[in-house]
mmCIF file of the C-alpha atoms, coordinates in Angstrom:
data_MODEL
# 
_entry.id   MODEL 
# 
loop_
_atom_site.group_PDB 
_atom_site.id 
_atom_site.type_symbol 
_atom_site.label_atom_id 
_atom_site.label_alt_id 
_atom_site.label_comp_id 
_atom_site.label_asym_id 
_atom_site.label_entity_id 
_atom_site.label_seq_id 
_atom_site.pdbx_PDB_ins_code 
_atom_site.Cartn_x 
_atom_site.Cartn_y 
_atom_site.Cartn_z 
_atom_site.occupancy 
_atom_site.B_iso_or_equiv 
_atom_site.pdbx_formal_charge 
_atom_site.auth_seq_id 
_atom_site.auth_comp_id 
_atom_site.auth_asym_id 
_atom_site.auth_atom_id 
_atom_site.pdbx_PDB_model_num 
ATOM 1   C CA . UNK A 1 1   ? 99.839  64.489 106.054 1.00 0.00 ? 1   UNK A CA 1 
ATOM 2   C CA . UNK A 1 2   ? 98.520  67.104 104.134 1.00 0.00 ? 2   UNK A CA 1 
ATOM 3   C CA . UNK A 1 3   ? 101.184 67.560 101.780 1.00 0.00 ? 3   UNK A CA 1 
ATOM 4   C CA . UNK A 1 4   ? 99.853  63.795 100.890 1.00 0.00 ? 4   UNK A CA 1 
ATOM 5   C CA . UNK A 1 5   ? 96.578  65.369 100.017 1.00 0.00 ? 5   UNK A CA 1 
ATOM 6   C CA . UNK A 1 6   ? 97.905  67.706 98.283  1.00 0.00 ? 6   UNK A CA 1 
ATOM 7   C CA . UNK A 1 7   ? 100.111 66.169 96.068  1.00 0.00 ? 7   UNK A CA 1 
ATOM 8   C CA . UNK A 1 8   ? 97.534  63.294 95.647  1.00 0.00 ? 8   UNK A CA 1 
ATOM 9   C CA . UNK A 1 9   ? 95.025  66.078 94.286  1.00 0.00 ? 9   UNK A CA 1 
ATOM 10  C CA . UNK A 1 10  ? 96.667  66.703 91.358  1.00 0.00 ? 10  UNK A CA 1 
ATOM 11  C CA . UNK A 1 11  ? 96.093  63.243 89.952  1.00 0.00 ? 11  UNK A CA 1 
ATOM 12  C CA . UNK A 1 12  ? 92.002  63.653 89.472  1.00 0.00 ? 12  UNK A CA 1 
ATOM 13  C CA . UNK A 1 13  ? 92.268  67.119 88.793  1.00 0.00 ? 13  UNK A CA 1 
ATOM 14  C CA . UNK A 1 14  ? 95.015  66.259 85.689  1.00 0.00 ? 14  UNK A CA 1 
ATOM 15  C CA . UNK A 1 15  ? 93.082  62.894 84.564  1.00 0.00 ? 15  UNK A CA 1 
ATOM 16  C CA . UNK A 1 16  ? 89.667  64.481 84.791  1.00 0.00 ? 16  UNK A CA 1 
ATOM 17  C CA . UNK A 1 17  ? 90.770  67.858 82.822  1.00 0.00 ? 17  UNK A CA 1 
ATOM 18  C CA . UNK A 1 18  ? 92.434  65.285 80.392  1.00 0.00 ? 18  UNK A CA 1 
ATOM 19  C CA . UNK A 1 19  ? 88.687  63.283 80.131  1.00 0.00 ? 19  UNK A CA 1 
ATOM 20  C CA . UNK A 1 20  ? 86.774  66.335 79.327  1.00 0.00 ? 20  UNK A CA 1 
ATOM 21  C CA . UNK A 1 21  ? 89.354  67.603 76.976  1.00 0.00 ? 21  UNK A CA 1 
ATOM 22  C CA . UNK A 1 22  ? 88.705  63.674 75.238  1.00 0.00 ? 22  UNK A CA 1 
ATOM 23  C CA . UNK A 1 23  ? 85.105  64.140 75.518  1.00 0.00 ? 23  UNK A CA 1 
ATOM 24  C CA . UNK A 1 24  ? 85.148  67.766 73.527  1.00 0.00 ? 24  UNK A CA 1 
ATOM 25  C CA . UNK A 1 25  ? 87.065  65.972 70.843  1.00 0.00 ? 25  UNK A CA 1 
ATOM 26  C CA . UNK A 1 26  ? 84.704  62.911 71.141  1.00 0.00 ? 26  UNK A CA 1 
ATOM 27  C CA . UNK A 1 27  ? 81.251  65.163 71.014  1.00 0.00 ? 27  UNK A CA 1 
ATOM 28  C CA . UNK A 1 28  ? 82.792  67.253 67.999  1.00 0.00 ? 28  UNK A CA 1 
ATOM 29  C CA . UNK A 1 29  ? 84.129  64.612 65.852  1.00 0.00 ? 29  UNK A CA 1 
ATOM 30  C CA . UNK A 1 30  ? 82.809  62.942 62.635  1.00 0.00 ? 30  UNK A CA 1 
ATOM 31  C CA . UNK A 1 31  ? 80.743  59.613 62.687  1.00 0.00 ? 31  UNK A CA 1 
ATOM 32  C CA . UNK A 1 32  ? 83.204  56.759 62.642  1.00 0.00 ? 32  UNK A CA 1 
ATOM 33  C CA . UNK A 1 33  ? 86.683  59.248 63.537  1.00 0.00 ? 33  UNK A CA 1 
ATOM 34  C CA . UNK A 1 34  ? 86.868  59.476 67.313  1.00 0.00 ? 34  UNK A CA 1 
ATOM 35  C CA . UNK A 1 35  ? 85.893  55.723 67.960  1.00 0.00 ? 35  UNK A CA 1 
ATOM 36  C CA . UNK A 1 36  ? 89.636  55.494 70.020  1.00 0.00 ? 36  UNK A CA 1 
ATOM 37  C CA . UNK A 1 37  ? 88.461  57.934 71.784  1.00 0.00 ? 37  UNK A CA 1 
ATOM 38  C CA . UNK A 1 38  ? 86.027  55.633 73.601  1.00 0.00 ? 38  UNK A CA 1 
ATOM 39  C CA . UNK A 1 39  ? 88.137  53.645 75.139  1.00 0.00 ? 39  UNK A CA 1 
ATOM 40  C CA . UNK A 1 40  ? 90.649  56.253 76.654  1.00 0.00 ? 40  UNK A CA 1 
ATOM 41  C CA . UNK A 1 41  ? 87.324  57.947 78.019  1.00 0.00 ? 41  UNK A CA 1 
ATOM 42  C CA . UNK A 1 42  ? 86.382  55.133 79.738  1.00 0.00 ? 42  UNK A CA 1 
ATOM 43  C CA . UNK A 1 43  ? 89.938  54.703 81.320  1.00 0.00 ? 43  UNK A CA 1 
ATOM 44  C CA . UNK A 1 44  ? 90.266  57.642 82.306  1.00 0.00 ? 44  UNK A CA 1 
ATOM 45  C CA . UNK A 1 45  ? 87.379  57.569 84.094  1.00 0.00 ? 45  UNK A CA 1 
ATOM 46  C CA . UNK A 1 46  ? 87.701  54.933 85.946  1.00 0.00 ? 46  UNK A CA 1 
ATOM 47  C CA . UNK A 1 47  ? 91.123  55.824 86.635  1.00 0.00 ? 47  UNK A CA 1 
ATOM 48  C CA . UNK A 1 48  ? 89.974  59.685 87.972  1.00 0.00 ? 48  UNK A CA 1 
ATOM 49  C CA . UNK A 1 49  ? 87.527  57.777 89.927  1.00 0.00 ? 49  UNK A CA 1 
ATOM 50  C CA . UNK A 1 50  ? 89.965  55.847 92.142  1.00 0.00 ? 50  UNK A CA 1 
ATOM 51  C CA . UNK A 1 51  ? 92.582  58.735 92.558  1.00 0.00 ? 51  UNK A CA 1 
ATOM 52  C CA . UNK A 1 52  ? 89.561  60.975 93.118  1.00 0.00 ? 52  UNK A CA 1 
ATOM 53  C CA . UNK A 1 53  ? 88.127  58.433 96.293  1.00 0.00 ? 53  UNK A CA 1 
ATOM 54  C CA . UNK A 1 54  ? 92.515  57.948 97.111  1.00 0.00 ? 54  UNK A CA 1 
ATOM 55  C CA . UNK A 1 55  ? 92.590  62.011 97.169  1.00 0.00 ? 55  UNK A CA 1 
ATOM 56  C CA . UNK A 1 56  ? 89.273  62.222 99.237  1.00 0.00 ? 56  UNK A CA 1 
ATOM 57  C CA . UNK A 1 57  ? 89.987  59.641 102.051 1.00 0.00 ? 57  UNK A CA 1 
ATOM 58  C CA . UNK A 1 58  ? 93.555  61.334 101.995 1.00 0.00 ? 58  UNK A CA 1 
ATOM 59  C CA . UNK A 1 59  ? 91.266  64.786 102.677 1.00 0.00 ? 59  UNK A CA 1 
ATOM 60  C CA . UNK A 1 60  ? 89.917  63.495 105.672 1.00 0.00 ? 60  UNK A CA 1 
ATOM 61  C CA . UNK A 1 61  ? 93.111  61.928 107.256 1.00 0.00 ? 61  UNK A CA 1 
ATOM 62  C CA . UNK A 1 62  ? 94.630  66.032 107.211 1.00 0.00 ? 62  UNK A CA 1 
ATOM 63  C CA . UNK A 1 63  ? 92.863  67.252 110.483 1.00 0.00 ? 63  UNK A CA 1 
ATOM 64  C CA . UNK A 1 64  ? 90.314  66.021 112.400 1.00 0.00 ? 64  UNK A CA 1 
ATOM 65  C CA . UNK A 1 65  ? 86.414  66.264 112.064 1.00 0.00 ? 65  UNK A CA 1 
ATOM 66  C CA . UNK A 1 66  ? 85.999  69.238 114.223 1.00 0.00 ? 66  UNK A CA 1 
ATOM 67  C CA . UNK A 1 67  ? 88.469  71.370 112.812 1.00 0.00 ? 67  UNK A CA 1 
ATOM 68  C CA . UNK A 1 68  ? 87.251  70.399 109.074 1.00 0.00 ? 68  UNK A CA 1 
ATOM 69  C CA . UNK A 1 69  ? 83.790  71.775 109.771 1.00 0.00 ? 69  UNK A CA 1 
ATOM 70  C CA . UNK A 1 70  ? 84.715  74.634 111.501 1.00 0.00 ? 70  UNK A CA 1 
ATOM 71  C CA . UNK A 1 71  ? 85.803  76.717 108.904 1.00 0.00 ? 71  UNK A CA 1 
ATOM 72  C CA . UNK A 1 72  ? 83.322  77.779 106.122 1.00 0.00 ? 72  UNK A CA 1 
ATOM 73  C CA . UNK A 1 73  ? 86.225  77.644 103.572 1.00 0.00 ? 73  UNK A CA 1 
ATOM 74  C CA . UNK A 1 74  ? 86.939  73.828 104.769 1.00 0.00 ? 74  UNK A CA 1 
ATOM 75  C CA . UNK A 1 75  ? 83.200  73.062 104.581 1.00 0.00 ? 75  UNK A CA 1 
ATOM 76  C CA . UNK A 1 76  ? 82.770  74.706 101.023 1.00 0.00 ? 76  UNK A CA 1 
ATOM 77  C CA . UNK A 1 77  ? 85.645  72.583 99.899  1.00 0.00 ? 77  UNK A CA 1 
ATOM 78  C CA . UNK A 1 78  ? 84.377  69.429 101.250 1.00 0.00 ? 78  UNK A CA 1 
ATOM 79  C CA . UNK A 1 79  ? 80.715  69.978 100.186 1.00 0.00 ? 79  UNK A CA 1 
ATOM 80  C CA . UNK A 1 80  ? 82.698  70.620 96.546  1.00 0.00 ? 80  UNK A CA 1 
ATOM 81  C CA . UNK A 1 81  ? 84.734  67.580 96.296  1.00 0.00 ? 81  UNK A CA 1 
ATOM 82  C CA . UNK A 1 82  ? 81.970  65.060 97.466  1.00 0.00 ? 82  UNK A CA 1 
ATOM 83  C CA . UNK A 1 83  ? 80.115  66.953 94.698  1.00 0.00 ? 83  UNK A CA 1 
ATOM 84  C CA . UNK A 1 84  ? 82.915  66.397 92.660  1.00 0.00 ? 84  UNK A CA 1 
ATOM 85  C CA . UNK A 1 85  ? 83.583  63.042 92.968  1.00 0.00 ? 85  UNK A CA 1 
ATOM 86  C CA . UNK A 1 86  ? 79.929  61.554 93.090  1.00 0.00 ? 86  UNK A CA 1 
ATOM 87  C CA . UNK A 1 87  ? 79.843  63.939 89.464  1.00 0.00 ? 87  UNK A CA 1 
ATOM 88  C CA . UNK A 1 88  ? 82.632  62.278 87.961  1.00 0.00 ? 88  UNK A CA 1 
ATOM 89  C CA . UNK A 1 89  ? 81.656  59.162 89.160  1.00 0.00 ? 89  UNK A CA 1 
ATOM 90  C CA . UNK A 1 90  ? 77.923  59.199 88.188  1.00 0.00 ? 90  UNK A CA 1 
ATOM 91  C CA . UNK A 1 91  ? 79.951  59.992 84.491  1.00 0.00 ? 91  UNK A CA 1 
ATOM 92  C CA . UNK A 1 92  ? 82.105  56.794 84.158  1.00 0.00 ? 92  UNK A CA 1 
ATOM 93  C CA . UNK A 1 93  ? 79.175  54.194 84.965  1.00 0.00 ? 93  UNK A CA 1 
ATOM 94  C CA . UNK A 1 94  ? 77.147  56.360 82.447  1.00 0.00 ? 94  UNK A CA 1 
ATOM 95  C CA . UNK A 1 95  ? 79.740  55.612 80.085  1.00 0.00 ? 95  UNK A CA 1 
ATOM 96  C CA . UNK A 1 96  ? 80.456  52.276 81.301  1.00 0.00 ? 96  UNK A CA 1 
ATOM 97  C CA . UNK A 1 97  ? 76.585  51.302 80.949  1.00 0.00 ? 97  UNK A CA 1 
ATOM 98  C CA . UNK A 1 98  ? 75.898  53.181 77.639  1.00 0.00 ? 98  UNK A CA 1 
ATOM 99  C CA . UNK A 1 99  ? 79.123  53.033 75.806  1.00 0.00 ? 99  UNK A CA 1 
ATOM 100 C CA . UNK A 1 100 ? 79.208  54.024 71.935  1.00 0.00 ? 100 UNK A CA 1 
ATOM 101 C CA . UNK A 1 101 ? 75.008  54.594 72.345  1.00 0.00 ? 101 UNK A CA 1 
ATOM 102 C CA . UNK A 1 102 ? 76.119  57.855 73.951  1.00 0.00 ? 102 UNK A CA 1 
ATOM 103 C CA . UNK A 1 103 ? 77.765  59.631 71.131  1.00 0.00 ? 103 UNK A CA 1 
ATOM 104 C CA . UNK A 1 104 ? 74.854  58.816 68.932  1.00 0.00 ? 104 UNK A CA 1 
ATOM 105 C CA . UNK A 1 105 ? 72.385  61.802 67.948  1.00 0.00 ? 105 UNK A CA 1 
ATOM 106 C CA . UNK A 1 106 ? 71.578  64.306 71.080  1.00 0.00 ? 106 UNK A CA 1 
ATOM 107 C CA . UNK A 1 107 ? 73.293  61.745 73.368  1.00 0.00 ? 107 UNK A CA 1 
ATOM 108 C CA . UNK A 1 108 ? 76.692  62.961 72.593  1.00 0.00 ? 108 UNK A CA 1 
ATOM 109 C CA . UNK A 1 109 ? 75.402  67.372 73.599  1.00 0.00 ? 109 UNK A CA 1 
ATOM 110 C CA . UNK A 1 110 ? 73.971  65.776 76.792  1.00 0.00 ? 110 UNK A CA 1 
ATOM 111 C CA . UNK A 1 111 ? 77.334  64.011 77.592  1.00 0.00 ? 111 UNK A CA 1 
ATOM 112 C CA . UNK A 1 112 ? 79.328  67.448 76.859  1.00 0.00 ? 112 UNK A CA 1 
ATOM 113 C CA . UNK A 1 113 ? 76.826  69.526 78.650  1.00 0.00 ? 113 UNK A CA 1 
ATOM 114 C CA . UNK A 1 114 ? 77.667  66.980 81.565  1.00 0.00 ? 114 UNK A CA 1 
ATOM 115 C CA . UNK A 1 115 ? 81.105  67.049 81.762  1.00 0.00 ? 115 UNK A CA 1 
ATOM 116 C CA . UNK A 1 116 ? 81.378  70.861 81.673  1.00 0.00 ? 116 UNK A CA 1 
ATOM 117 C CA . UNK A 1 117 ? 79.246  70.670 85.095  1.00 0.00 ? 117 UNK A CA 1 
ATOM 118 C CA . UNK A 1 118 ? 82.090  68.240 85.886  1.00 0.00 ? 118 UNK A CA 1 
ATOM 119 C CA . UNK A 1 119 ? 84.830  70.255 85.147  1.00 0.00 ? 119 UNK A CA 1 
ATOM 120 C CA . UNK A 1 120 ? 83.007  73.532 86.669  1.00 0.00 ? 120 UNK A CA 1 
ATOM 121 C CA . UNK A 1 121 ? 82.743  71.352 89.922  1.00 0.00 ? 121 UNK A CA 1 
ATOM 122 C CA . UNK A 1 122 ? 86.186  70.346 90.047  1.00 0.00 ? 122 UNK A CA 1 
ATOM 123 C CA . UNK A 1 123 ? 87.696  73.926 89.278  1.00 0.00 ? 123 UNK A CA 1 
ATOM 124 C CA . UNK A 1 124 ? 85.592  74.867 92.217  1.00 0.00 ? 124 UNK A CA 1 
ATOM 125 C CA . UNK A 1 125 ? 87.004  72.484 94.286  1.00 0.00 ? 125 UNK A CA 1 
ATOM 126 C CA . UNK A 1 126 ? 90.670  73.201 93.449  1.00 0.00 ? 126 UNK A CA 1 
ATOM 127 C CA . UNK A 1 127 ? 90.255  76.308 93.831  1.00 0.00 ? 127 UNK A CA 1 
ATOM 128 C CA . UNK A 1 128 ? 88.889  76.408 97.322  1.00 0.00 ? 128 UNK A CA 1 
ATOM 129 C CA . UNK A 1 129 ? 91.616  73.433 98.015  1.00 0.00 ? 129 UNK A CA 1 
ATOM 130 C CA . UNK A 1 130 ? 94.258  76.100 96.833  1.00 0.00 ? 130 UNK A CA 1 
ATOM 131 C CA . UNK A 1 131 ? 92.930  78.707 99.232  1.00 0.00 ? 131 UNK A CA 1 
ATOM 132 C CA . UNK A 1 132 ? 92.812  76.555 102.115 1.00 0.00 ? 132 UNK A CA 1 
ATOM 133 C CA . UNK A 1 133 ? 96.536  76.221 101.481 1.00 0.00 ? 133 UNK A CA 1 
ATOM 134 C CA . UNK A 1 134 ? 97.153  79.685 101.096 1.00 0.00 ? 134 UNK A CA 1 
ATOM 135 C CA . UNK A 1 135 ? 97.546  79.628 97.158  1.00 0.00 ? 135 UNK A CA 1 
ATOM 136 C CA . UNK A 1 136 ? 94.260  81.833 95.940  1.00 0.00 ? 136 UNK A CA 1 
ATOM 137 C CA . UNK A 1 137 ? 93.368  82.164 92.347  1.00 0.00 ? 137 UNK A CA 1 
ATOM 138 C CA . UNK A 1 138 ? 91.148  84.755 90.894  1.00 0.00 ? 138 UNK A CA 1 
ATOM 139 C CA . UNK A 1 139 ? 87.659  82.042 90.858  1.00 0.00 ? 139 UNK A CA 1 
ATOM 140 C CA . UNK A 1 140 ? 86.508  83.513 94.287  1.00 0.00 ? 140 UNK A CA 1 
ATOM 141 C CA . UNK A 1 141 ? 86.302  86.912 93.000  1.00 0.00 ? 141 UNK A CA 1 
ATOM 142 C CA . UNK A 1 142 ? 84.407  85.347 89.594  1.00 0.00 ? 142 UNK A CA 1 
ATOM 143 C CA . UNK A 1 143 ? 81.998  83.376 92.540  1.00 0.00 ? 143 UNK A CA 1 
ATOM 144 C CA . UNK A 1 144 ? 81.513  86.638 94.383  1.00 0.00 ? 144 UNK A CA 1 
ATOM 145 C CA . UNK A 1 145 ? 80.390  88.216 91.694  1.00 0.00 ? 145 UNK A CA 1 
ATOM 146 C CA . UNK A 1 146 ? 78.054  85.318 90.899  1.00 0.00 ? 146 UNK A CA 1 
ATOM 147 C CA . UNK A 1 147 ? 76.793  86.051 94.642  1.00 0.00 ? 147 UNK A CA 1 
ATOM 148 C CA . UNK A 1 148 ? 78.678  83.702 96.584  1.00 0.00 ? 148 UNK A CA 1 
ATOM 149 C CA . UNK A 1 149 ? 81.695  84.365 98.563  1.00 0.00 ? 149 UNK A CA 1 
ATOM 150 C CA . UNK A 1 150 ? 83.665  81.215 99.043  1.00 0.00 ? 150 UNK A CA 1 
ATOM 151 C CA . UNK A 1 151 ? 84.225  82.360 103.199 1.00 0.00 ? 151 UNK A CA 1 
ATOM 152 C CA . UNK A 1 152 ? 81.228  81.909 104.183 1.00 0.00 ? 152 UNK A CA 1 
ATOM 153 C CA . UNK A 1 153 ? 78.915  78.560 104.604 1.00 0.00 ? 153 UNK A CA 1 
ATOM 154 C CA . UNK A 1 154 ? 77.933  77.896 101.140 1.00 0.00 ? 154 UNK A CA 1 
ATOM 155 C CA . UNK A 1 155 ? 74.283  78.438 100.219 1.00 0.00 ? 155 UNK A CA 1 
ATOM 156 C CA . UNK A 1 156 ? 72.449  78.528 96.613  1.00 0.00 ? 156 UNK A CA 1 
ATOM 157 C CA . UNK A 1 157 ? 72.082  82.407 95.253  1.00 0.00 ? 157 UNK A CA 1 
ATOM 158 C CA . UNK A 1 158 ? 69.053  83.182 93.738  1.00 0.00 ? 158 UNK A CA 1 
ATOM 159 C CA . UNK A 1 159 ? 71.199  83.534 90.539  1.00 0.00 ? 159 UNK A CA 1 
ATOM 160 C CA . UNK A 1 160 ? 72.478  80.259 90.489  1.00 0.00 ? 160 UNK A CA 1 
ATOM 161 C CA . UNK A 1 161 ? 69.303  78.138 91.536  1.00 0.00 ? 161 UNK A CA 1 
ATOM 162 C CA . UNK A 1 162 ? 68.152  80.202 88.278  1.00 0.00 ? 162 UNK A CA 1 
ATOM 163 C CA . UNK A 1 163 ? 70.908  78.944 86.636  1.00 0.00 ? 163 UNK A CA 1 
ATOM 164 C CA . UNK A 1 164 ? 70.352  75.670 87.714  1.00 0.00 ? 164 UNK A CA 1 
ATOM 165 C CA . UNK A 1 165 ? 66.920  75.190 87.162  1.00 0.00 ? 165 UNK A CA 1 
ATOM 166 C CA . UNK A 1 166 ? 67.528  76.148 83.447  1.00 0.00 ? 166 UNK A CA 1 
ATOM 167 C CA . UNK A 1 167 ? 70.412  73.773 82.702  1.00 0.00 ? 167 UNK A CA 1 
ATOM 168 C CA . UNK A 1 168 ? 68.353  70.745 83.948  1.00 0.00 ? 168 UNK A CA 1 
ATOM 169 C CA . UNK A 1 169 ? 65.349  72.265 81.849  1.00 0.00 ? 169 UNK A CA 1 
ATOM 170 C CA . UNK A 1 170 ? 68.355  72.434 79.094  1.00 0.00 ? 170 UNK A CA 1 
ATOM 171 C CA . UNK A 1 171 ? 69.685  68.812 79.568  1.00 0.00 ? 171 UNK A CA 1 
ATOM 172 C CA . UNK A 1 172 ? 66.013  67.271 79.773  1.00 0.00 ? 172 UNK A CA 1 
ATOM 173 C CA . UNK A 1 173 ? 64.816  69.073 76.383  1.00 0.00 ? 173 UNK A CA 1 
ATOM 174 C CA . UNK A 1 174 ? 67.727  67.602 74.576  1.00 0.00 ? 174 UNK A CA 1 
ATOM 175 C CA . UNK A 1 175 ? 67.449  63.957 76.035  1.00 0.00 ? 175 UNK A CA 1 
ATOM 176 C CA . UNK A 1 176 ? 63.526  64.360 75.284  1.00 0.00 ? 176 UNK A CA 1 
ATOM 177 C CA . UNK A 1 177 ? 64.264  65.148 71.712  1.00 0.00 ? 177 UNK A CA 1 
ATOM 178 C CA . UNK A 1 178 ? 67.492  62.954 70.902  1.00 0.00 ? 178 UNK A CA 1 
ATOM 179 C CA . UNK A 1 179 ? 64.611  60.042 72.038  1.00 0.00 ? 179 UNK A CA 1 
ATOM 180 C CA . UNK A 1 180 ? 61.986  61.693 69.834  1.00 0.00 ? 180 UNK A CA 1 
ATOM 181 C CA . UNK A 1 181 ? 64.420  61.811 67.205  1.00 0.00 ? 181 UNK A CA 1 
ATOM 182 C CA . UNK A 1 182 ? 65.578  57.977 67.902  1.00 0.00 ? 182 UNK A CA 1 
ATOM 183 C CA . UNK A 1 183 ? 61.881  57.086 67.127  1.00 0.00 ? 183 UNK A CA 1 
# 
């Protein structure tokens, strides 16, 4: 059954990479030139939502509940992809709802700034994913040099609640001003 998971895995992690690559192209195009754009965002979406819920349900049918939360590497990568998933989610049905209105003015920063949380979120969870498997990249060192080592019950660094802190201060000043500037 796992093989199933892992094959299944590659489908959100391919459409999602493919999104934000749409939404660079979307946030850093003229007025009027990446209106096409919009709809293939919104597909893809929707699409990355379904095989990301597919790939998550597939997650939990691997092993059971006990021996999922028993290692901290398991837990991380769990904790990651319900992360993950409720990101990329919470992205399509603020595309769905907003639509065109969010490439307008500081709308279209905000939505970048968003998906690059998404995509730093789903690397994360691939990542771990791989290691579980016994296929490691070179992220966990990155992470423990960030101050959190992936084999161990995942907690907030100081460093990173920093970081975090900021790039909400970050994504608040610009939606404050792109509805100052909409006035």
């Amino acid at each position: 059954m796992s093989a199933y998971h892992v094959m299944a895995a590659h489908f959100p992690i391919a459409i999602w990479m493919t999104t934000f690559l749409f939404i660079v192209l979307r946030s850093f195009s003229l007025p009027g030139r990446g209106d096409k754009l919009q709809y293939a965002i919104s597909l893809l979406l929707f699409i990355g939502v379904l095989a990301g819920l597919a790939t998550y349900s597939l997650g939990w049918m691997v092993w059971s509940w006990e021996a999922l939360t028993y290692s901290p590497l398991a837990r991380n990568h769990i904790l990651m992809a319900s992360w993950s998933l409720a990101y990329w989610t919470l992205l399509w049905v603020l595309h769905w709802r907003l639509g065109e209105h969010l490439w307008h003015g500081m709308q279209r920063w905000t939505m970048l700034m968003l998906s690059m949380v998404g995509i730093s979120l789903l690397s994360v969870t691939g990542t771990l994913g791989g290691s579980l498997t016994g296929n490691p990249s070179g992220l966990p060192d990155i992470l423990a040099s960030l101050g959190w080592d992936t084999n161990s019950t995942f907690y907030l660094p100081p460093v990173m609640i920093g970081v975090t802190i900021a790039s909400g201060g970050v994504i608040l000043a610009m939606a404050w001003l792109g509805q100052r500037s909409k006035a």
